[in-house]
Each structure stands twice: as C-alpha cells, then as structure tokens.
N, C-alpha and C positions, 0 to 999 in steps of 0.2 A: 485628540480627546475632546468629546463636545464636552460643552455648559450645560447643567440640567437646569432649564429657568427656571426662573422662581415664581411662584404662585401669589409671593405677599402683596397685597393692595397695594404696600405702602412703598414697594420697588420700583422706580419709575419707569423701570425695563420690564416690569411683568404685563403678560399679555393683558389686553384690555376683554374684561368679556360681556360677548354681549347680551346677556338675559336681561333684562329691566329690572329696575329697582320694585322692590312689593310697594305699594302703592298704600300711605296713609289712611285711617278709616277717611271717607269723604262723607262732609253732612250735606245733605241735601238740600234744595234753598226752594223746591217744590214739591207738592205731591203728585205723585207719580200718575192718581186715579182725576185730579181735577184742577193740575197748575197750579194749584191755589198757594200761595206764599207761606213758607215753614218758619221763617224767621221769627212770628210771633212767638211761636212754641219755642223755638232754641230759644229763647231772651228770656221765656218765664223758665229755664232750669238754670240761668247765669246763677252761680252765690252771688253776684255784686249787686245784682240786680234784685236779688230776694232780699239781700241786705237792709238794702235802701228803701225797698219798699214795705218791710216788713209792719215800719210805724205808721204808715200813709202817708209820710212825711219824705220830700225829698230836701234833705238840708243842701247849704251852700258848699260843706265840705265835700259831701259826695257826691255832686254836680262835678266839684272841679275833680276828682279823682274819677271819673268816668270819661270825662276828657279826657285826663293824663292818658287813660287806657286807647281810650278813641286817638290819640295824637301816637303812642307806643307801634299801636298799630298800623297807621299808617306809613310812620317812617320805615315801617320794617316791610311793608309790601307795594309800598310806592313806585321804589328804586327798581323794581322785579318789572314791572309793568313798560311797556315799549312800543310807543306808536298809536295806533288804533284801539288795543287794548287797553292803553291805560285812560284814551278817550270816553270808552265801553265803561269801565268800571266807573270811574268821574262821573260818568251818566247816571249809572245805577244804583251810585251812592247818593245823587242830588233823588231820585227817584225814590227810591228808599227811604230817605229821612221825608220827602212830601208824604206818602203815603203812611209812615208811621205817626208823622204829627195829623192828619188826617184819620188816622185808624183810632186815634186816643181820641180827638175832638168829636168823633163818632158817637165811640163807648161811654163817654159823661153824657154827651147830648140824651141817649138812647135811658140812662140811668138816672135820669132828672125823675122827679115824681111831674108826671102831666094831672093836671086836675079832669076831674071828669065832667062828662056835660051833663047836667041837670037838667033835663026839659020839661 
C-alpha cells in the first residue's frame, strides 16, 4: 500500500516545489528614463518624515527617533548582507548620506534670497 504524500508546507517530508516565491512590490532607487536618484521622492511620502518636517522644525526628539528607525533597520538587514555585498551597500549608504547632506546644503543655498545687482 503506498503513502499518498502530503502536500502540507509545514511536513517536513512534503515535496519541495519549485516555483518561486511572488516577489514583494520592489521600489525603485532610479528612474528608469534618466538614472536619476528616486530616494528624494520616497523620503518626501515617509509619515515620519512629513511629521517632522511639517513645523519646519526638526526637534531633538525626532532626530533621536529617526535613528532609532535608521538603527531598526539596519540591525535587521545587516546580518542579510555577506561579503562583497555588504561592502556595496556600506558604500552606498556612506554615498547616500554625502549626497543627501549635499542635496539639502544645495536646496537652502539655491533659496537664499541673492540681492540683485544695481548698476
């Protein structure tokens, strides 16, 4: 008499199968038409972010709780990364905050009132 196997995930004897898992929405980190860097735009639909900036004001409390978030996440995709890759990302992330503190000290500079020349 055979076994009819079992189909349940959760059997440690049912087959393994092999389709792929559906693949999470993935956000983009470029535009597609001009490289150009998307992160700007994801950061301006964060809520934490809208939060914080909604007074103009960024307080001391939500400094350190933007950490917390920035430290959350790290621990949690740190451990993931292996080798070369986690080289890459430690890259991309020292690269990313230059160009963010960069992208800001731009946008004040550019929003300064310049006086005009009277000649």
């Amino acid at each position: 008499m055979s076994r009819k196997k079992s189909t349940d995930p959760a059997d440690p004897n049912a087959p393994k199968t092999s389709r792929p898992k559906k693949a999470a929405h993935r956000t983009d980190w470029l535009d597609s038409a001009s490289d150009a860097p998307l992160i700007h735009e994801h950061v301006q639909r964060l809520e934490s972010f809208l939060e914080a900036m909604a007074d103009g004001v960024v307080s001391d409390e939500e400094l350190r709780a933007q950490e917390a978030r920035v430290v959350e996440l790290m621990k949690h995709v740190e451990p993931k990364l292996k080798g070369a890759v986690h080289e890459d990302v430690t890259n991309l992330l020292c690269e990313l905050s230059a160009y963010n503190i960069m992208h800001t000290v731009h946008e004040l500079m550019s929003q300064v009132a310049r006086p005009k020349f009277r000649g």
